[in-house]
PyMOL CGO cylinders between C-alpha atoms (Angstrom):
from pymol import cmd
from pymol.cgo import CYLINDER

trace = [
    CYLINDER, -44.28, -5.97, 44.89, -43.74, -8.70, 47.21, 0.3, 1, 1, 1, 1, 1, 1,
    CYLINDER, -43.74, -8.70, 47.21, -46.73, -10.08, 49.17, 0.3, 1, 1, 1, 1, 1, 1,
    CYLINDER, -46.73, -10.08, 49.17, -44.46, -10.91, 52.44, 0.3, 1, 1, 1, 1, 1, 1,
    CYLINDER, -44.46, -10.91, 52.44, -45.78, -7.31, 53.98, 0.3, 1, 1, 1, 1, 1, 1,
    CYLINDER, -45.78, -7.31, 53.98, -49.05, -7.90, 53.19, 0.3, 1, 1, 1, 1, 1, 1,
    CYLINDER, -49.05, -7.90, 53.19, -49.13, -11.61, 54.55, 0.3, 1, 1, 1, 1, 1, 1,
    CYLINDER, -49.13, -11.61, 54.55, -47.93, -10.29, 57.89, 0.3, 1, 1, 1, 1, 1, 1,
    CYLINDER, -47.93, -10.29, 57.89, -50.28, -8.01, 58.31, 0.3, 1, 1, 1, 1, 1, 1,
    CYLINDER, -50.28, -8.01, 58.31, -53.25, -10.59, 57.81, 0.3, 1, 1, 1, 1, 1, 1,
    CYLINDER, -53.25, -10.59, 57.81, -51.59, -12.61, 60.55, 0.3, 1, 1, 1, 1, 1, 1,
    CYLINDER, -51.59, -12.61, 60.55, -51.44, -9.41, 62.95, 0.3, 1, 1, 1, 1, 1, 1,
    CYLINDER, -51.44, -9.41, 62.95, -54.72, -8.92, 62.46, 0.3, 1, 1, 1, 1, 1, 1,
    CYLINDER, -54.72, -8.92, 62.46, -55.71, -12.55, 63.00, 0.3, 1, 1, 1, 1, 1, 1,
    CYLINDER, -55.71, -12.55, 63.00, -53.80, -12.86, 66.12, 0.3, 1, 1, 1, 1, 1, 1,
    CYLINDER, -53.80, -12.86, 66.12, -55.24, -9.46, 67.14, 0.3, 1, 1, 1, 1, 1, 1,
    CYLINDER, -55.24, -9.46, 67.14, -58.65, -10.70, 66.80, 0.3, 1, 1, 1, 1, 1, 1,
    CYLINDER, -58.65, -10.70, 66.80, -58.09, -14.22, 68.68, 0.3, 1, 1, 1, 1, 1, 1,
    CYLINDER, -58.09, -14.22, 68.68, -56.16, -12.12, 71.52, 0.3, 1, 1, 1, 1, 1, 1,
    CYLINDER, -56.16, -12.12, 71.52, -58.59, -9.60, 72.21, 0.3, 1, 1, 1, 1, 1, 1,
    CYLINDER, -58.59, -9.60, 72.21, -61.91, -12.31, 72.18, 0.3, 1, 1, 1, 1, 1, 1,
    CYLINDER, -61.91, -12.31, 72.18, -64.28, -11.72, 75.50, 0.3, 1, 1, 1, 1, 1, 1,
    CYLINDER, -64.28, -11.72, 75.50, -63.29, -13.98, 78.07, 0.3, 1, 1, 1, 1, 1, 1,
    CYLINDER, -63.29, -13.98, 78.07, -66.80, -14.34, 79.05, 0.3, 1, 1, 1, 1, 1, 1,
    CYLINDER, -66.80, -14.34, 79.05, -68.01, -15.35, 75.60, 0.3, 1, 1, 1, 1, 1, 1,
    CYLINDER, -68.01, -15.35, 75.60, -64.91, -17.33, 75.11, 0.3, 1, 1, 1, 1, 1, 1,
    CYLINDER, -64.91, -17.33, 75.11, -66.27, -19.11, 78.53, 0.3, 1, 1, 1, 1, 1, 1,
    CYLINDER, -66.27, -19.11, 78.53, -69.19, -19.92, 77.18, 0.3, 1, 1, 1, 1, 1, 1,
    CYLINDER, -69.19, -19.92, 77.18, -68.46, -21.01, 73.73, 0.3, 1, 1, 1, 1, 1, 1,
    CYLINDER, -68.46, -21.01, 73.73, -65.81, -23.55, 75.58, 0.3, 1, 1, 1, 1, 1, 1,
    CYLINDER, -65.81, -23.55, 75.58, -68.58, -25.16, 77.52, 0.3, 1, 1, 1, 1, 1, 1,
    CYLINDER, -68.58, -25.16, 77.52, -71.51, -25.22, 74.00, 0.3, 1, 1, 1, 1, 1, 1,
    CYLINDER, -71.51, -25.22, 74.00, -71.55, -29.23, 73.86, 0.3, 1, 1, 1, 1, 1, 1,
    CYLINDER, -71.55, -29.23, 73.86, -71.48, -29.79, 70.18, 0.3, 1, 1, 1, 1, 1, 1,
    CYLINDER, -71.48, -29.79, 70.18, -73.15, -33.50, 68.61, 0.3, 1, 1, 1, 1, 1, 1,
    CYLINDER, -73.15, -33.50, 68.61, -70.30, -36.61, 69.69, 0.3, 1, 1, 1, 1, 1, 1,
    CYLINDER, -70.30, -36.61, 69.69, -68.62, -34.08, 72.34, 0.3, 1, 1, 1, 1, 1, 1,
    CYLINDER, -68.62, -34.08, 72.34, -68.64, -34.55, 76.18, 0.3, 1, 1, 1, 1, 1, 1,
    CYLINDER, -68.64, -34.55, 76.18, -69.11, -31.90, 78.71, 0.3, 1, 1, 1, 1, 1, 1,
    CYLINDER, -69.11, -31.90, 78.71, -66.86, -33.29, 81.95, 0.3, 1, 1, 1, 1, 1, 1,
    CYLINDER, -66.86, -33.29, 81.95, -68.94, -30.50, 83.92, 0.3, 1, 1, 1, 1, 1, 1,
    CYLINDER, -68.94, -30.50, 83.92, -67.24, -28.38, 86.30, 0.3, 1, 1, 1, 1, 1, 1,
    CYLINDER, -67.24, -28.38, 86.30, -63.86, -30.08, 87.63, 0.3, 1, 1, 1, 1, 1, 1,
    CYLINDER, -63.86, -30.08, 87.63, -61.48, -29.15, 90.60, 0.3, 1, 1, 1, 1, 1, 1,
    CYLINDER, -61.48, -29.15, 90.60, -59.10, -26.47, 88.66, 0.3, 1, 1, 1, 1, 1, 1,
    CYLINDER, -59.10, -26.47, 88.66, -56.09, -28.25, 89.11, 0.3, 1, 1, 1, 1, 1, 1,
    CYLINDER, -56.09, -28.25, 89.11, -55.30, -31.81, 90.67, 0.3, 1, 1, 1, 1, 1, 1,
    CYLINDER, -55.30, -31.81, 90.67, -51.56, -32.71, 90.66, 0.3, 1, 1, 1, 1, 1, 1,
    CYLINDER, -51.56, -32.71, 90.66, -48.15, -31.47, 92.10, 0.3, 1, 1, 1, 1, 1, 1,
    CYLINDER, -48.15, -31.47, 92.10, -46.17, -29.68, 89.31, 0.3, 1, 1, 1, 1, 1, 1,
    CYLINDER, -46.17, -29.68, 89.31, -42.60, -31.35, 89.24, 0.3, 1, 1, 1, 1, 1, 1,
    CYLINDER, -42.60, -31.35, 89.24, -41.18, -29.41, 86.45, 0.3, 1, 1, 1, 1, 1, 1,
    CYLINDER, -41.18, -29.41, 86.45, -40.84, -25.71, 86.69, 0.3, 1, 1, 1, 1, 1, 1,
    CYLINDER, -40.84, -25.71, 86.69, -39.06, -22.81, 85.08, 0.3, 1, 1, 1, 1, 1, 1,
    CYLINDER, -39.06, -22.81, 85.08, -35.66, -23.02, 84.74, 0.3, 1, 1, 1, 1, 1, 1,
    CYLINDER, -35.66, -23.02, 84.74, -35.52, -26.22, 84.72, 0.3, 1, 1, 1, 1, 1, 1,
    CYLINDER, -35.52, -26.22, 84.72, -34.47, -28.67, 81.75, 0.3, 1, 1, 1, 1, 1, 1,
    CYLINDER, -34.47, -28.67, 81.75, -37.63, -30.12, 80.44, 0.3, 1, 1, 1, 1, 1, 1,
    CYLINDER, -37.63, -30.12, 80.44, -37.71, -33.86, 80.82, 0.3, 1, 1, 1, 1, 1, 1,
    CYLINDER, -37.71, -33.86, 80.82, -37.08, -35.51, 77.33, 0.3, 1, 1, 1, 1, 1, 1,
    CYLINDER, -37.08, -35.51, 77.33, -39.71, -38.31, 76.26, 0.3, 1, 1, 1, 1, 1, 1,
    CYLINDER, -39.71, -38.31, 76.26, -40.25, -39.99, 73.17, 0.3, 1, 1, 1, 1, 1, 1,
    CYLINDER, -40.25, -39.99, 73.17, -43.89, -40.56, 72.05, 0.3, 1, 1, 1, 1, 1, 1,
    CYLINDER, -43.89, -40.56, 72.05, -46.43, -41.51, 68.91, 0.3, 1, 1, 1, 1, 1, 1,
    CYLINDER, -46.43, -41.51, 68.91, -47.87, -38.88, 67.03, 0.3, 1, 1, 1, 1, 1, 1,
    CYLINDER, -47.87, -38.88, 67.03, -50.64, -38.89, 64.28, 0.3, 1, 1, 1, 1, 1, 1,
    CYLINDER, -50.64, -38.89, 64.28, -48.75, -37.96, 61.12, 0.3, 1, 1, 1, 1, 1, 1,
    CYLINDER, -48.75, -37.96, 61.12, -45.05, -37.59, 62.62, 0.3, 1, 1, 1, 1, 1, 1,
    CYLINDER, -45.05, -37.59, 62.62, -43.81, -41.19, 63.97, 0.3, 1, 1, 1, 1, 1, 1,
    CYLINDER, -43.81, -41.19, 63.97, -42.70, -41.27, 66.72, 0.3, 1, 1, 1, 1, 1, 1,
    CYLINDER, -42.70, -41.27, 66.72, -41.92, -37.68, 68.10, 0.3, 1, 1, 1, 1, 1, 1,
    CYLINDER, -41.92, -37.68, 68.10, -39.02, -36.53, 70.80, 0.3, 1, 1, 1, 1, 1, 1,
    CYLINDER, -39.02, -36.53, 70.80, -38.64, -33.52, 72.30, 0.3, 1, 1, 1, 1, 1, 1,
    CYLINDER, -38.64, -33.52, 72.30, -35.13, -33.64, 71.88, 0.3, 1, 1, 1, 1, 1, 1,
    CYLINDER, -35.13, -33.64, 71.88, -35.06, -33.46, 68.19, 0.3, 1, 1, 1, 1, 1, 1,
    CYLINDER, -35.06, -33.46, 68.19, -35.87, -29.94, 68.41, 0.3, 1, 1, 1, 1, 1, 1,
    CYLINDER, -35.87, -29.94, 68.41, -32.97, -28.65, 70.78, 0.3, 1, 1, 1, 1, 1, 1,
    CYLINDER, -32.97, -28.65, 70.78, -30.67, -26.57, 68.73, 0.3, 1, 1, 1, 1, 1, 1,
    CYLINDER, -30.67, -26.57, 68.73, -33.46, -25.84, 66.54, 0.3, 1, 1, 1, 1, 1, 1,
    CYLINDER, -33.46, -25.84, 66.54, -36.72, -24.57, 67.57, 0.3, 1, 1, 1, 1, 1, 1,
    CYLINDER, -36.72, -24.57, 67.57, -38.31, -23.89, 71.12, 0.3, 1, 1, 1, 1, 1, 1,
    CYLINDER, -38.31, -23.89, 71.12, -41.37, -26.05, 71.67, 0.3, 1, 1, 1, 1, 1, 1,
    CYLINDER, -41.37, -26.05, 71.67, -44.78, -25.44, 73.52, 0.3, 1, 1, 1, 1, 1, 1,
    CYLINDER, -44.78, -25.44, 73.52, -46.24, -28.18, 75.05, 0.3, 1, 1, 1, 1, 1, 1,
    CYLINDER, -46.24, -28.18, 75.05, -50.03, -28.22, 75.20, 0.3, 1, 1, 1, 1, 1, 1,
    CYLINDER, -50.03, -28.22, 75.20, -51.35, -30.60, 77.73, 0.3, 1, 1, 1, 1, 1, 1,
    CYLINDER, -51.35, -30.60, 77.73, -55.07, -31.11, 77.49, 0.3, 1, 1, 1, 1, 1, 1,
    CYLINDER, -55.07, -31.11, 77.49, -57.38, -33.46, 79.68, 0.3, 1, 1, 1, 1, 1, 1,
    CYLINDER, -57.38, -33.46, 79.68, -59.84, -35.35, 76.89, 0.3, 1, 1, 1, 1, 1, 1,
    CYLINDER, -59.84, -35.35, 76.89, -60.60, -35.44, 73.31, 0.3, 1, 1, 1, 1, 1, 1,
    CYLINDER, -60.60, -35.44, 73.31, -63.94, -34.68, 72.64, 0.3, 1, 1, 1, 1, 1, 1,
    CYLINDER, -63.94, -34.68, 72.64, -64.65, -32.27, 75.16, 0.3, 1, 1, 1, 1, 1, 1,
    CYLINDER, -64.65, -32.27, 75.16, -65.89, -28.90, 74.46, 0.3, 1, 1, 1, 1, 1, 1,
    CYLINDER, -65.89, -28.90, 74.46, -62.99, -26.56, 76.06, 0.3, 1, 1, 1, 1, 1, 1,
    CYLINDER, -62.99, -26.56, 76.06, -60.25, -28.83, 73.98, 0.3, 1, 1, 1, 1, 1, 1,
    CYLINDER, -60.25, -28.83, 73.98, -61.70, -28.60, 71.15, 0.3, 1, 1, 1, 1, 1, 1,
    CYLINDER, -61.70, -28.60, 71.15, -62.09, -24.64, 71.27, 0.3, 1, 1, 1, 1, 1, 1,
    CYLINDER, -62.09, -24.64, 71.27, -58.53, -24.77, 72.15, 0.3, 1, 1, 1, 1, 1, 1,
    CYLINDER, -58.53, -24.77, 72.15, -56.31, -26.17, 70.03, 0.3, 1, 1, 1, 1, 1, 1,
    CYLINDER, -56.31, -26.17, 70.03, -58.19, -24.92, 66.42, 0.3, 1, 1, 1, 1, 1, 1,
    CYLINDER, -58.19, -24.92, 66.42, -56.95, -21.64, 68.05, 0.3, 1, 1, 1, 1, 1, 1,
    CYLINDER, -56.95, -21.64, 68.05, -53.44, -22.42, 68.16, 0.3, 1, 1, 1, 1, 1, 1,
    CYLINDER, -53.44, -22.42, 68.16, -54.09, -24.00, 64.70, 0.3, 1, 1, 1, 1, 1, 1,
    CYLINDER, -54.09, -24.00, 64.70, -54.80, -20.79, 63.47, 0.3, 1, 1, 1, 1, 1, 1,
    CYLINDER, -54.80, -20.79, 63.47, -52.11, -18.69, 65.11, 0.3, 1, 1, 1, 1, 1, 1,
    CYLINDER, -52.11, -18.69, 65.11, -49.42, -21.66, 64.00, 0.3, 1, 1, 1, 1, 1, 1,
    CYLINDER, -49.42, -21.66, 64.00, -47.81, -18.99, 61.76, 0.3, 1, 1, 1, 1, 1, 1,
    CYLINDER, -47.81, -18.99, 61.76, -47.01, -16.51, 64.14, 0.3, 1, 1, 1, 1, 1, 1,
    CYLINDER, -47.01, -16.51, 64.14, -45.82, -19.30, 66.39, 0.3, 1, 1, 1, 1, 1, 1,
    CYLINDER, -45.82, -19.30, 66.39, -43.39, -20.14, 64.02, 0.3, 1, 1, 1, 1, 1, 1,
    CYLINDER, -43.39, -20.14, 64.02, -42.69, -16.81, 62.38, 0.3, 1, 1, 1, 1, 1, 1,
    CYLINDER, -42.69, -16.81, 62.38, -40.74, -16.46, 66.18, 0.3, 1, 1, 1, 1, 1, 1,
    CYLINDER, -40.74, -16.46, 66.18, -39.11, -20.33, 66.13, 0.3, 1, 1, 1, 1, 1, 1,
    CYLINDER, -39.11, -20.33, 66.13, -41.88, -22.33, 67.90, 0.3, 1, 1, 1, 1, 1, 1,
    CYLINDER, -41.88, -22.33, 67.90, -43.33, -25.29, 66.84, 0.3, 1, 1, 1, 1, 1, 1,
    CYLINDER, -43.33, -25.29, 66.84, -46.85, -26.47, 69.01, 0.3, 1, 1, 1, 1, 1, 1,
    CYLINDER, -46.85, -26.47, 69.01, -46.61, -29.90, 70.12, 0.3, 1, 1, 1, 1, 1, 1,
    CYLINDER, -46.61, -29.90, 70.12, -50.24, -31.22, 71.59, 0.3, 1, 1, 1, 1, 1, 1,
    CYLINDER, -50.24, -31.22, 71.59, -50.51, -33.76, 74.18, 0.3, 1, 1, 1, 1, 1, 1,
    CYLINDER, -50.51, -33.76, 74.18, -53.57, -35.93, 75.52, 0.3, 1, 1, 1, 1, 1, 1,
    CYLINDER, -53.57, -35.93, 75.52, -53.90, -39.21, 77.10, 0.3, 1, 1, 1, 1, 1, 1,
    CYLINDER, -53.90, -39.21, 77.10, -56.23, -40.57, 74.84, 0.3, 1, 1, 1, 1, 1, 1,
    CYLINDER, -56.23, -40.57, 74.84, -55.12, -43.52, 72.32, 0.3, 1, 1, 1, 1, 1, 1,
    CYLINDER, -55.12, -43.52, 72.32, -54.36, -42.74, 68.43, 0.3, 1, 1, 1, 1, 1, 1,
    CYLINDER, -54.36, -42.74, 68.43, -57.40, -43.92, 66.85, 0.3, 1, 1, 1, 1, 1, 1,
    CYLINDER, -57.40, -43.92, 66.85, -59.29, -41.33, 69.66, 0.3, 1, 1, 1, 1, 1, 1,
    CYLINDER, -59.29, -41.33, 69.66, -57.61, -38.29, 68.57, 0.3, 1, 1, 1, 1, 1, 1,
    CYLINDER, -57.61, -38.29, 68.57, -57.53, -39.22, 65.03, 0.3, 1, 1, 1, 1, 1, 1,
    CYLINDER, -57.53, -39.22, 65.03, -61.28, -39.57, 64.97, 0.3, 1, 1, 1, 1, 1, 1,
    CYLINDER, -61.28, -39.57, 64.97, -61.21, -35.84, 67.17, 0.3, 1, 1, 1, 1, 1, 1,
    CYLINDER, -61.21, -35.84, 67.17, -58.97, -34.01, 65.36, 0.3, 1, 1, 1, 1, 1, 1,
    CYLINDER, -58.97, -34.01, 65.36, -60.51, -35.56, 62.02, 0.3, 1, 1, 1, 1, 1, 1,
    CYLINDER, -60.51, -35.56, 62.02, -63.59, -33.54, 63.28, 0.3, 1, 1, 1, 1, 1, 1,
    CYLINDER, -63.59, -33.54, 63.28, -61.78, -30.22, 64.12, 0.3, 1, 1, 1, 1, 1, 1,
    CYLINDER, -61.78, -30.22, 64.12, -60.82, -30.83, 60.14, 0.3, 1, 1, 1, 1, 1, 1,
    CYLINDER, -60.82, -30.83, 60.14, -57.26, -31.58, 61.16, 0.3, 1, 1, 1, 1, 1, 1,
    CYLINDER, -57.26, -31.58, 61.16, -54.51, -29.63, 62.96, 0.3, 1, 1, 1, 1, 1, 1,
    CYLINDER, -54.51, -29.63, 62.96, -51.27, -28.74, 61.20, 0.3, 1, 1, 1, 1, 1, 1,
    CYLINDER, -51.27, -28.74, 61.20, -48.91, -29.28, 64.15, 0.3, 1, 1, 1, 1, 1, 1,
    CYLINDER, -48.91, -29.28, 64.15, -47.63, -32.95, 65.56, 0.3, 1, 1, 1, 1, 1, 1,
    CYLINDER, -47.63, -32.95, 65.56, -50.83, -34.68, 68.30, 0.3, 1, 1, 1, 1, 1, 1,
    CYLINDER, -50.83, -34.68, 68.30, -49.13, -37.22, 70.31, 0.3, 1, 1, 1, 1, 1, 1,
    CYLINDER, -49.13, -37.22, 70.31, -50.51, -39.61, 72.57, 0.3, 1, 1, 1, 1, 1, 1,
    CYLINDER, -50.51, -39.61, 72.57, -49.62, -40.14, 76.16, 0.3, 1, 1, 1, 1, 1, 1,
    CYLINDER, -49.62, -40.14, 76.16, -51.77, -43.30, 76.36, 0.3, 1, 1, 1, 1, 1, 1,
    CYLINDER, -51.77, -43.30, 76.36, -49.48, -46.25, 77.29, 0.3, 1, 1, 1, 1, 1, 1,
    CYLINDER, -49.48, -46.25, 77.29, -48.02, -46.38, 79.65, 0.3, 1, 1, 1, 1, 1, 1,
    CYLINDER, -48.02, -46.38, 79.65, -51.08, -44.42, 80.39, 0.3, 1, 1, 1, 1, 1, 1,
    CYLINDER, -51.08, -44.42, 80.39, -50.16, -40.38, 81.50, 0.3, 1, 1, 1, 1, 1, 1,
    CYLINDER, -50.16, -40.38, 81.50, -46.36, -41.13, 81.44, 0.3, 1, 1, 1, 1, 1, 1,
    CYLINDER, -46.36, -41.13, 81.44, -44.88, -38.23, 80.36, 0.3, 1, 1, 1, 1, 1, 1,
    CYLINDER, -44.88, -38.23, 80.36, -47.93, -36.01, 81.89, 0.3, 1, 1, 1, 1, 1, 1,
    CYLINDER, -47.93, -36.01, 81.89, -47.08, -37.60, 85.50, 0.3, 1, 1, 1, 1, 1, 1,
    CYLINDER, -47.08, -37.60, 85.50, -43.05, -36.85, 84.76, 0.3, 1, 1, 1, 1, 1, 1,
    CYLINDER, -43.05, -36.85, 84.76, -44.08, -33.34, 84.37, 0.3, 1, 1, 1, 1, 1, 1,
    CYLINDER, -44.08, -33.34, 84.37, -45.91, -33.54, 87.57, 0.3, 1, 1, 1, 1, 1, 1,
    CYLINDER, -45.91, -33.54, 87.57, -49.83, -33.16, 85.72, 0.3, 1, 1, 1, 1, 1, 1,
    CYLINDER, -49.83, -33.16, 85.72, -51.86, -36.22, 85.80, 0.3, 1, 1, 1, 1, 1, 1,
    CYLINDER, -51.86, -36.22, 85.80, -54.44, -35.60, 87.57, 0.3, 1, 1, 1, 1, 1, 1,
    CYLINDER, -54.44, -35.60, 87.57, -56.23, -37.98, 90.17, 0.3, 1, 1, 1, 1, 1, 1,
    CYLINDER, -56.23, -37.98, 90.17, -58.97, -39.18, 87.60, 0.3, 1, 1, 1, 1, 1, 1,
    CYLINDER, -58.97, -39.18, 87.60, -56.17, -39.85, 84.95, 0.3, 1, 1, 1, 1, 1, 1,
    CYLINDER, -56.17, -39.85, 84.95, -56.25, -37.32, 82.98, 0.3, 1, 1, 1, 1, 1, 1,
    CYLINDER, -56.25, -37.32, 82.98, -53.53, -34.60, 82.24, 0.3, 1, 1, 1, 1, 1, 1,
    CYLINDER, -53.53, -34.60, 82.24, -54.25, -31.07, 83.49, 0.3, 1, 1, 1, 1, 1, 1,
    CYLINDER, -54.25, -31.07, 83.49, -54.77, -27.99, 81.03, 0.3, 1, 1, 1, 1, 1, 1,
    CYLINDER, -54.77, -27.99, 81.03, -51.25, -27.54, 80.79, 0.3, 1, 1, 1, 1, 1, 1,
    CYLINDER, -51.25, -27.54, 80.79, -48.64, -25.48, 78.85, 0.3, 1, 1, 1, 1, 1, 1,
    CYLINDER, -48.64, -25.48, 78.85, -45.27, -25.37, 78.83, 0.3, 1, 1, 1, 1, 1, 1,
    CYLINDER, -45.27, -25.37, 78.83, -42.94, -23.11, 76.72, 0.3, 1, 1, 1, 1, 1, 1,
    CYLINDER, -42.94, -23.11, 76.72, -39.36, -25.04, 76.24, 0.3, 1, 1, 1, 1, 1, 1,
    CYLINDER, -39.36, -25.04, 76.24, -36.78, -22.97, 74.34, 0.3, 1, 1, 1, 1, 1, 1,
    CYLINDER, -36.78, -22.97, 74.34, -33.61, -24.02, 71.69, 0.3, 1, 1, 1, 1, 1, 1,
    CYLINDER, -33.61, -24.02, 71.69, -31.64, -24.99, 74.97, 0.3, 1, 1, 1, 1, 1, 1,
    CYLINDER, -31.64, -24.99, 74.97, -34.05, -27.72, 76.32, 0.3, 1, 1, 1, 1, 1, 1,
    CYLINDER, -34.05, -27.72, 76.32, -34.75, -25.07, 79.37, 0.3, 1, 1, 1, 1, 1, 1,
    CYLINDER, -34.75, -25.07, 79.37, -38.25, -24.54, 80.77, 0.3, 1, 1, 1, 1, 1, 1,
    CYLINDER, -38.25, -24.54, 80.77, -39.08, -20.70, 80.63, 0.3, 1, 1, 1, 1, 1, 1,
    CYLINDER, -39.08, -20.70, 80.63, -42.58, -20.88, 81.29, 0.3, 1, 1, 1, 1, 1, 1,
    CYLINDER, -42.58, -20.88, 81.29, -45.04, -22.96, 82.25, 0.3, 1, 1, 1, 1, 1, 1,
    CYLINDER, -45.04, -22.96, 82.25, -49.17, -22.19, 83.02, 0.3, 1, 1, 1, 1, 1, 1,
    CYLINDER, -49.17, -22.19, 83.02, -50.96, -25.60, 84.72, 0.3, 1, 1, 1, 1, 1, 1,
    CYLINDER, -50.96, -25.60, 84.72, -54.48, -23.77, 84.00, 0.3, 1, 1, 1, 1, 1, 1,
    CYLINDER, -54.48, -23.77, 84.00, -57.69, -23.96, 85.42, 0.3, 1, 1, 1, 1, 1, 1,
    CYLINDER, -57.69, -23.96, 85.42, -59.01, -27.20, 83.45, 0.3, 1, 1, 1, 1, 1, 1,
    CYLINDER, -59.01, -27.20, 83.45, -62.67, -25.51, 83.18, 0.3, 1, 1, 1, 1, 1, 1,
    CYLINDER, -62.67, -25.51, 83.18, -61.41, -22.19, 80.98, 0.3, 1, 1, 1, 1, 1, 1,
    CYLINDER, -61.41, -22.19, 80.98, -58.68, -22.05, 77.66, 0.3, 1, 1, 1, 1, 1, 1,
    CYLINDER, -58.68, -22.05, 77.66, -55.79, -20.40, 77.80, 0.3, 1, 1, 1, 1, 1, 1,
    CYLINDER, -55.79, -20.40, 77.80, -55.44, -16.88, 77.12, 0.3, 1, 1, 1, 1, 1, 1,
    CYLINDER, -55.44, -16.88, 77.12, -53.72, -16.70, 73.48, 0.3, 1, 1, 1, 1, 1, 1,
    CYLINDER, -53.72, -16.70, 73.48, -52.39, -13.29, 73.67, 0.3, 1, 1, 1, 1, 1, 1,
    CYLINDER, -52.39, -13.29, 73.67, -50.50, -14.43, 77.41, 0.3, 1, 1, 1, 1, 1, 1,
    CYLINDER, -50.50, -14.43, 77.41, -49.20, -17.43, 75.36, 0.3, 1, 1, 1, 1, 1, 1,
    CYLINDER, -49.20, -17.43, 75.36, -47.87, -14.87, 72.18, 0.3, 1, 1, 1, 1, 1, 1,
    CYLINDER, -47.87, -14.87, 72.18, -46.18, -12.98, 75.09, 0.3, 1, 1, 1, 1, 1, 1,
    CYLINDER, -46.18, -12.98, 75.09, -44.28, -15.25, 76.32, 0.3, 1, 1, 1, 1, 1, 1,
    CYLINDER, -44.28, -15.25, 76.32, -43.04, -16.90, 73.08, 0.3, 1, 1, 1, 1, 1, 1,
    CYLINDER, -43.04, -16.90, 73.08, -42.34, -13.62, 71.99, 0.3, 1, 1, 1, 1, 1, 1,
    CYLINDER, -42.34, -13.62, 71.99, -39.95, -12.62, 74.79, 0.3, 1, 1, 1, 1, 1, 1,
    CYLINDER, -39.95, -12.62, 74.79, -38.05, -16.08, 73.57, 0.3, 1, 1, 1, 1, 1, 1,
    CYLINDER, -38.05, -16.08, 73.57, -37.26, -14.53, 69.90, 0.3, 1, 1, 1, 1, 1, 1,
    CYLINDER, -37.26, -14.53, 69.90, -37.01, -10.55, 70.37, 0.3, 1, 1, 1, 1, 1, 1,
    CYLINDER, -37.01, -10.55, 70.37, -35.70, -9.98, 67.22, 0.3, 1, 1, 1, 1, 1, 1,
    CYLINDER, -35.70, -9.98, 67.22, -38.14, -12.04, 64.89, 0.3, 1, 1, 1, 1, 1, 1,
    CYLINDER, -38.14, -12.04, 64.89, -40.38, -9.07, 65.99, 0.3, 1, 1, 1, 1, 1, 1,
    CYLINDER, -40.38, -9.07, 65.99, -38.59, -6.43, 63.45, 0.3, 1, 1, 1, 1, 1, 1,
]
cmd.load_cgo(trace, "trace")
């Protein structure tokens, strides 16, 4: 008997379980400063003007990743829609709840044609030493680092003290922007809103 039933339903039961975490507890396990991690404290939610919204074609940029050269976003029209995930800082508590999350739900992201792309401003040898300590993340980490917040201030979500906002934004096969969520920097993302909205891009992946 083939194991492709049973492996989906271990992956809708781990998404169910990620989607339906307290947002309270979530809260407060974002903000538990582990050893080498920085709490930035409570920040203004958001900081920037948003420049690119839905609808619109998403701005194409080229830049380094960890383990995939030199990654652009255009390499991926045609084929697969892309979420951007903008976060502020490596080695902060809420980032580093965040993106093991998406780690984990990677397969259901691509079961419906969507490949996570993360984003910070921090150098290479920063998030290699980060992600390193999250015990490595199986989609591409690029750096926005030089010139410093480029592609996060084309996008219209570098903030004031140079970082990028908490950012996401959901590109599909076209190049076009269908939705975007500039968060509040302080709190993660809700993973079941995200699943939503991917979802809607791939209707009949859900059979």
């Amino acid at each position: 008997m083939s194991r492709k039933p049973y492996t989906n339903l271990l992956l809708l039961l781990l998404f169910t379980l990620l989607a339906s975490m307290p947002m309270a507890n979530s809260a407060r396990a974002d903000h538990a400063t582990k050893p080498g991690h920085y709490d930035l404290g409570k920040l203004a939610p958001q900081d920037s003007e948003l420049k690119v919204h839905p609808g619109d074609m998403a701005p194409d940029f080229a830049l380094p990743s960890l383990h995939h050269g030199m990654v652009r976003l255009s390499d991926y029209r045609g084929k697969q829609n892309v979420l951007l995930s903008f976060v502020p800082a490596a080695w902060t508590p809420v980032c580093s709840g965040q993106w093991p999350g998406y780690n984990l739900a990677l397969p259901l992201f691509r079961k419906h044609g969507t490949e996570v792309i993360g984003i910070s401003v921090d150098n290479l040898p920063s998030l290699s030493a980060w992600t390193n300590a999250m015990h490595g993340l199986e989609f591409p980490v690029l750096s926005d680092f030089h010139p410093h917040g480029g592609v996060a201030n084309r996008y219209g979500i570098l903030r004031s003290d140079g970082m990028s906002e908490r950012a996401l934004f959901l590109i599909d096969k076209q190049g076009v922007v269908r939705f975007v969520d500039v968060h509040d920097i302080n709190k993660r993302p809700e993973l079941g809103k995200i699943m939503q909205e991917v979802e809607k891009l791939s209707p009949a992946d859900k059979k």
